[in-house]
N, C-alpha and C positions, 0 to 999 in steps of 0.2 A: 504494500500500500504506500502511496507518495505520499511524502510530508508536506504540509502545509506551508508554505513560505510567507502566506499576508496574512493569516487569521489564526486563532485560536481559538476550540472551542469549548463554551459550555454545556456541561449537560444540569440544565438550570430544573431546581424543580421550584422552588419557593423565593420571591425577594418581597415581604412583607410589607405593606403600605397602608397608609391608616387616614390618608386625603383622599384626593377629587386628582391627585396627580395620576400618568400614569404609571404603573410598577415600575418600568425601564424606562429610563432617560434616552431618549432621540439618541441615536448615533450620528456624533458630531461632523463633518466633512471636513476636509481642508478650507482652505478660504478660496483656493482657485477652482473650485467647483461647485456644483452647488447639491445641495443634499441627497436629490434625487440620480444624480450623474452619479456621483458619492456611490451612492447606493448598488446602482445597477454595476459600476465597475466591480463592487465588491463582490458580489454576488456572479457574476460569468469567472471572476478566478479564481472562486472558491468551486465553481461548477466545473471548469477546467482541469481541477486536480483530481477529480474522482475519475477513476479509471468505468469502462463503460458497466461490466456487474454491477460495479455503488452504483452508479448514475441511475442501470435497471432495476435498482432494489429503490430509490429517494421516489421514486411516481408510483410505490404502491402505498395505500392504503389495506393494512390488516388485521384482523382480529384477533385476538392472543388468549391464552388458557390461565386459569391463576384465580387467587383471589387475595392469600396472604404475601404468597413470594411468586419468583419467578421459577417455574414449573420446570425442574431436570430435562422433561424430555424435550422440552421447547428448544434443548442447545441444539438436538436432531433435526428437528423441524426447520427451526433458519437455517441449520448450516451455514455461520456467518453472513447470512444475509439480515441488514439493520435496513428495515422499512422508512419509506420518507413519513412513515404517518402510522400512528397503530389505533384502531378504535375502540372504545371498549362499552362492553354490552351487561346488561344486569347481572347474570352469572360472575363477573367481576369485579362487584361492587360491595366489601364487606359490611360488617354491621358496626364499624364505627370508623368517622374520618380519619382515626390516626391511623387505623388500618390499614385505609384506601389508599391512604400515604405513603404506609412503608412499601407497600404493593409498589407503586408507583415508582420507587425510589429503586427497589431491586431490579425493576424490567432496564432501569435507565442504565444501571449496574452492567445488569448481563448486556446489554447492547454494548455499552462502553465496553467488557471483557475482549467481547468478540470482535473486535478492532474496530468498532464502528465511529469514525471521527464524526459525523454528523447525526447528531440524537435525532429520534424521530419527533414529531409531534405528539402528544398525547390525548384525542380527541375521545368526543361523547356528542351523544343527541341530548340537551338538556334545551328542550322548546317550554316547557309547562305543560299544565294537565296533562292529560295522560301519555304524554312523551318525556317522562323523568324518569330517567333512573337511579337518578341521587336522592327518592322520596325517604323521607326520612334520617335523611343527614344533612341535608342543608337546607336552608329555610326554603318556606312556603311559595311556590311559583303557577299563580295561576294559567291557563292557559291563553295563547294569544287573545282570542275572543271576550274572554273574562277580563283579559287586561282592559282592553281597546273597551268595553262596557261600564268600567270601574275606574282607569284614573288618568290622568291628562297626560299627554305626552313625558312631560317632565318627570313625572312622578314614576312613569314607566324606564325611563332613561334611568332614574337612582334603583330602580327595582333591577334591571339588571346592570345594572354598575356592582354595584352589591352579590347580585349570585356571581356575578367573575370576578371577585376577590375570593370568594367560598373556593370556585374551580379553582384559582389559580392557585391557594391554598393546598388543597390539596393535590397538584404537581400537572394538571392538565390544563391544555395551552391552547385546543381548539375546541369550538362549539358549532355543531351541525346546525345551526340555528342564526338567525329568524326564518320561519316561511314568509315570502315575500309575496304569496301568493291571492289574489283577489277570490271570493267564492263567488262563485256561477254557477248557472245552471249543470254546468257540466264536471265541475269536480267537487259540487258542496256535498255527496254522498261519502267521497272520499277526505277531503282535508274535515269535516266540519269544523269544531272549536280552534282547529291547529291554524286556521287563518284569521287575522285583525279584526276581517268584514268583509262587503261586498262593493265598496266605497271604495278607488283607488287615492284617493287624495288621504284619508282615512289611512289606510291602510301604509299606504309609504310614509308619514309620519310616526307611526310606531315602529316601522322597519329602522327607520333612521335611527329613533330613539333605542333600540336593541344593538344597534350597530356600534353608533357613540357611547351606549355602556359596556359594552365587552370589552374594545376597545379600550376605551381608559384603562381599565382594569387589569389590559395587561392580557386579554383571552383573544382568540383569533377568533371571530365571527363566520362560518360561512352563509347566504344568504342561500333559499332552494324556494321551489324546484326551476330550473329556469329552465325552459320558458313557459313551463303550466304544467298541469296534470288532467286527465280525464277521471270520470269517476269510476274507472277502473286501477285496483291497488296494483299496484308492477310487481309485488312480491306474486303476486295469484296471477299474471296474464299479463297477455298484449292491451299497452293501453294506446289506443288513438285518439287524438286529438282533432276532429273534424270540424274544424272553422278555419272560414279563411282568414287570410294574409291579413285584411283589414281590422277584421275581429280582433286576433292576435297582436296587432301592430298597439288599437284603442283600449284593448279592454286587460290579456294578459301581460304585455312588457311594459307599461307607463311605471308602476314596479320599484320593476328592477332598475331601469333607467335611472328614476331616481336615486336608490340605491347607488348605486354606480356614481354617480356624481357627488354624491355624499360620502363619497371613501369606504363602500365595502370592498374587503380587500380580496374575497374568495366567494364561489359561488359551486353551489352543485347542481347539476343538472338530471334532470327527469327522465326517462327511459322512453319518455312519449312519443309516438309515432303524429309527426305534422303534416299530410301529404301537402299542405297548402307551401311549407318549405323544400321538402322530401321524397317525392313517393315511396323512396326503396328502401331507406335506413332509420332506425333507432335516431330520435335526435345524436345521441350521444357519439354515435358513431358516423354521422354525418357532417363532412366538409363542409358541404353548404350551410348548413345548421351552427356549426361551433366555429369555424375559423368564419364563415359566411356574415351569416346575422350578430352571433356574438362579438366576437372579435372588432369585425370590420363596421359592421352597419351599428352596434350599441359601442364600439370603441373601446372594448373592455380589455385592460393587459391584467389583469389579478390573474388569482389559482382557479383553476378551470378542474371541479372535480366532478369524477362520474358516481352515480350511484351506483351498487353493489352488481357488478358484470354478472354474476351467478342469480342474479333473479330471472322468474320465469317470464320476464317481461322481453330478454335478450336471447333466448332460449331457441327461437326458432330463424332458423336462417344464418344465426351469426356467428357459428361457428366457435372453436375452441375459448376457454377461457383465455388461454395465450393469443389468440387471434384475436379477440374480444378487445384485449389492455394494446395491441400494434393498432389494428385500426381505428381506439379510440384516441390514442396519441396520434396517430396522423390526422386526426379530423381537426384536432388543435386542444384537444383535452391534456392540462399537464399530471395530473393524478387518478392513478384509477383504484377504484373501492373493491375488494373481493372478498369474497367468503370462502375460496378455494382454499382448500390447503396443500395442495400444489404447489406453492410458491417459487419453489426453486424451479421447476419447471418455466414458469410464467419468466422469472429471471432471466432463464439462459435464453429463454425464445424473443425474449425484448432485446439483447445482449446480441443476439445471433442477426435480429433483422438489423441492428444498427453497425454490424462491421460491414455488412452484406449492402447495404445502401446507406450510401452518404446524405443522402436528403434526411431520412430517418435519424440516422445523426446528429446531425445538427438542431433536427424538430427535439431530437430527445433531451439534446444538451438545451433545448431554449427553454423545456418545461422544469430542466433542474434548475436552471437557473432562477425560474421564477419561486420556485420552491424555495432555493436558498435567499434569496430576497427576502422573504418573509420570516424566514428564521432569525435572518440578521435582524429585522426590524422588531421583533418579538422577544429577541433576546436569547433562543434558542442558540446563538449562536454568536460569540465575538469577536468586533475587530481588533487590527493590530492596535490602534489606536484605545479602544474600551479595556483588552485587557495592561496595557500598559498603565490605564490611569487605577484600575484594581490594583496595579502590582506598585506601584507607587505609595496608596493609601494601606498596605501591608496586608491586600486579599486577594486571595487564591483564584485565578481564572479558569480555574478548570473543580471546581468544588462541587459537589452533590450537596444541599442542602438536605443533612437527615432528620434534621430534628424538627417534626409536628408543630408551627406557630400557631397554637388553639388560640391564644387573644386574637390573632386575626382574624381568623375563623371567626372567632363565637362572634366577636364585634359584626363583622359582615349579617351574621344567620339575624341578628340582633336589628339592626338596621334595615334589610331587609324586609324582618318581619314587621316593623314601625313604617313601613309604606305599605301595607296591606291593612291594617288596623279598620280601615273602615268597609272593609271587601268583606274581611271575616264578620262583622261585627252583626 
């Protein structure tokens, strides 16, 4: 594995914060550039040094086994493969947050054993009602609907400001979360409570406000399902979306759009079939759809992630799970979600089409790159610059935080729950 010649990094789980600031300070820039240059340089030559396996292993998205520690046989299953993302599901979630902690801290552990210079993310779907799976460890989160009926934007803004101090607490850094999506006729069977409302104006103002609290907090927001859902669930089927272009343009992306111009920084995308963009592909796997509309026509550079390739929604027609994660990366997708535990598999075949065609190469390296972007901006990950000013003030750049900060914690659960007071009441 090459060394790192501009960066350092950390495998961050906690930097406790008790303001409105957010956990990590900006990464500063030289003065001859400007932040965002700053940034993207940082970020392609941190992407540069991973040889193409890392590269194939930072755009998956996986799920992992455990609850107290990191599970022996798991060191088989990766076979040194360190995931750009790992998600984790209720079976993961112990019965109390120092737990979920220590849990957390071992997987960042065995990554780091297994030579992994870039930690992955540590994501969850924490939307509210009935999409938590943190119920009963961390404060009270109603669900969007309930928000969007109960308290003003603002109020919605500290409500998750507050639960992503709890996550980031407890060592996780992404959230599957906000649905950005409007309810219609055609997916209110599907989303119901998990969307704002049926009001796009409504509706992208509490997107905002979910985005700006994560955010602060220190949590990476992604926004879904983009660009809509029909009211068929993707885990159970083919779902299509049969409205046209116009429909689609007024009613499901004003959104995201907004979204988008408000700084979310990631979004995931829908398994939807649009014949009005598509006839023949899975958004997700569709050029036209993701490098097309996304991209080009909504302007969008964030993390472009897919939902879970192994649902029965991609099942027909499209061929291997390995097939599944190259043609979503060529469509313009930089992460892909799976439930396969195949992985290594998935690896060598992402690995194999990127020695084998140069264009895939370079698509591969733009999606790490945008990956590593967001680590750096998150903290996931430091420059030469951040850890020098750590190692000046006498702290370690490369430090696991073990020890459970419950005053943050509890304070967050505490505060939180003092912006629901009159929800419950």
């Amino acid at each position: 594995m090459k060394p790192l010649p501009c960066l350092t990094l950390l495998f961050l789980m906690v930097l406790a914060c008790c303001s409105r600031e957010p956990v990590l300070p900006s990464p500063v820039p030289p003065e001859t550039l400007t932040r965002e240059q700053w940034l993207q340089g940082e970020a392609e030559a941190l992407a540069k040094t991973l040889s193409i396996r890392e590269q194939a292993s930072q755009v998956l998205m996986t799920g992992i086994d455990g609850t107290t520690t990191f599970p022996d046989h798991l060191w088989r299953h990766f076979n040194g493969i360190v995931p750009g993302a790992v998600l984790l599901f209720g079976y993961n979630i112990a019965d109390t947050p120092e737990k979920i902690h220590t849990y957390i801290v071992s997987c960042y552990r065995a990554f780091q054993t297994m030579g992994g210079l870039v930690p992955p993310f540590i994501a969850i779907d924490h939307e509210g009602g009935m999409v938590n799976r943190l119920r009963g460890i961390t404060g009270p989160l109603p669900s969007a609907g309930r928000v969007a009926n109960t308290l003003a934007p603002e109020e919605a803004e500290e409500l998750y400001y507050q639960n992503g101090r709890q996550l980031r607490a407890l060592g996780i850094t992404m959230n599957l979360a906000p649905v950005a999506e409007v309810l219609t006729g055609e997916n209110d069977s599907f989303l119901t409570t998990r969307s704002y409302g049926s009001d796009s104006v409504t509706v992208s103002r509490y997107v905002s406000a979910a985005v700006r609290g994560y955010r602060t907090a220190g949590v990476l927001p992604v926004v879904k399902h983009y660009p809509g859902n029909s009211g068929t669930d993707p885990h159970d089927g083919i779902s299509t979306l049969a409205v046209t272009r116009e429909t689609l343009e007024t009613t499901y992306l004003p959104v995201f759009r907004h979204a988008f111009t408000m700084g979310a920084p990631a979004v995931l995308l829908s398994h939807v079939r649009v014949p009005s963009i598509d006839t023949e592909n899975p958004f997700c796997l569709s050029s036209t759809g993701v490098s097309g509309l996304l991209r080009q026509t909504d302007s969008f550079s964030g993390l472009v992630l897919t939902d879970d390739i192994s649902m029965d929604a991609l099942v027909e027609g499209a061929g291997s799970s390995s097939e599944k994660a190259v043609r979503a990366l060529r469509s313009g997708c930089d992460m892909i979600m799976t439930s396969d535990t195949d992985i290594d598999r998935i690896v060598a075949d992402i690995a194999d089409e990127a020695e084998q065609y140069p264009d895939f190469a370079r698509r591969l390296e733009n999606a790490v790159t945008t990956i590593m972007r967001l680590k750096l901006e998150s903290g996931v990950v430091l420059s030469a610059r951040q850890t020098h000013a750590r190692s000046r003030a006498g702290q370690s750049g490369s430090t696991v935080v073990t020890s459970f900060d419950n005053n943050t914690f509890a304070d967050a659960v505490r505060k939180s729950t003092a912006v629901l007071e009159n929800v419950y009441e």
